[in-house]
C-alpha positions in Angstrom: 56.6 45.5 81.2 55.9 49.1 80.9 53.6 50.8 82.7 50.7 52.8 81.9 51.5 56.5 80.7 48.5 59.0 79.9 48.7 60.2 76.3 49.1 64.2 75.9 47.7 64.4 72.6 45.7 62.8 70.2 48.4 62.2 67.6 50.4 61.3 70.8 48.4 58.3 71.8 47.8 57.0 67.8 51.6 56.7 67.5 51.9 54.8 70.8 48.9 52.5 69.9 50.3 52.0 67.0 54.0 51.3 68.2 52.2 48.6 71.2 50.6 47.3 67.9 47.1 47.8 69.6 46.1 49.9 67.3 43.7 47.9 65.7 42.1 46.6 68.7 41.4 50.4 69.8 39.3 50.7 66.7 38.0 47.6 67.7 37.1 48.9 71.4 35.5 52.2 69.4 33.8 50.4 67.1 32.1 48.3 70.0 31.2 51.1 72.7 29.5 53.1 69.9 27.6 50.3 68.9 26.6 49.4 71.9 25.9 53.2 72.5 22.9 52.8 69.5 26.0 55.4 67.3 27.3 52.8 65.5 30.9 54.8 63.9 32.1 51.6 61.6 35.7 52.5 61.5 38.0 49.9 59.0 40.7 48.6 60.7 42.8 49.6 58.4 42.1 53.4 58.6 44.9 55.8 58.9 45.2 57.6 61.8 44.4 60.9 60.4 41.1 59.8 59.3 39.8 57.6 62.0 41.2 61.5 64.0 38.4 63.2 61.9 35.6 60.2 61.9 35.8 60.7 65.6 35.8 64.4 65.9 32.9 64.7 63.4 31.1 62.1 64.7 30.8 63.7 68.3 30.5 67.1 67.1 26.7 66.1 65.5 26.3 63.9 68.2 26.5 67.2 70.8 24.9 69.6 68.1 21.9 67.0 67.0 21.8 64.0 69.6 22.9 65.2 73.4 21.3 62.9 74.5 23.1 59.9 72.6 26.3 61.7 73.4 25.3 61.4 77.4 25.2 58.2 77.0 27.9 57.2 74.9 30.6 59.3 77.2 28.6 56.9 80.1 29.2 53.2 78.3 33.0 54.9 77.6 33.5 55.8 80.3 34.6 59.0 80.1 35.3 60.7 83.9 32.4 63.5 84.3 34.9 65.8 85.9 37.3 65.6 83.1 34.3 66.6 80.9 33.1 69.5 82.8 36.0 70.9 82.7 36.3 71.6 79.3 35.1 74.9 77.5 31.5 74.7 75.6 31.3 77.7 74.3 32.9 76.8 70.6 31.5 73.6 69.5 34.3 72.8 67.1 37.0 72.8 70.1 34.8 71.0 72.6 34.2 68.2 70.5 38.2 67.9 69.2 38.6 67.3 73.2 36.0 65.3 74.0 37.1 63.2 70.9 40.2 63.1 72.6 39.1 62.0 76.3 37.2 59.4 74.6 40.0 58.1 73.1 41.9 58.2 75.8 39.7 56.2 77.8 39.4 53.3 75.3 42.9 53.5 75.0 43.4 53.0 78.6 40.6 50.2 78.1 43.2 48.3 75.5 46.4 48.6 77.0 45.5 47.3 80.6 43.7 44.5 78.7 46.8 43.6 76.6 49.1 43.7 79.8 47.2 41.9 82.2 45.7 39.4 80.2 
């Protein structure tokens, strides 16, 4: 069994979900922590990674410029570590949201994979 490796990248961590064949289930995983977050994001399971890359970056980015406090609460049901967050740059809105898309991801990826190998 292999064990758990942080992703460096988005692309990074789409190609490895994709080679585990978890991929689906981490749209799965989105698609039910931003529901439950009232910001439903109703990805397809068959979107390509590119676009389900821009879904997720858009749909932060108006959640940060138009609903903080939605976006509070939807890095809390994530997950997302607070330290992780405060540590990223806010002064260009475009870049933070690209990286908190990413930490997001990263979490639910985390989410999926321990799920598939402990199950």
């Amino acid at each position: 069994m292999s064990s758990f490796i942080a992703p460096i990248s988005t692309d990074n961590l789409l190609s490895e979900a994709e080679k585990e064949n978890l991929y689906q289930k981490l749209i799965e995983q989105l698609n039910k922590d931003f529901n439950f977050a009232n910001e439903p994001i109703d990805l397809s399971l068959n979107i390509l990674p590119e676009e389900l890359k821009a879904q997720l970056h858009e749909k932060i980015y108006r959640l940060i410029q138009y609903k903080f406090a939605e976006y509070l609460s939807l890095l809390y049901i994530v997950d997302v570590p607070e330290d992780q967050v405060k540590q990223l740059d806010g002064s260009d809105i475009m870049e933070l949201s690209q990286q908190v898309a990413f930490l997001i991801l990263k979490r639910e990826w985390m989410k999926v994979w321990f799920r598939s190998k402990y199950k």
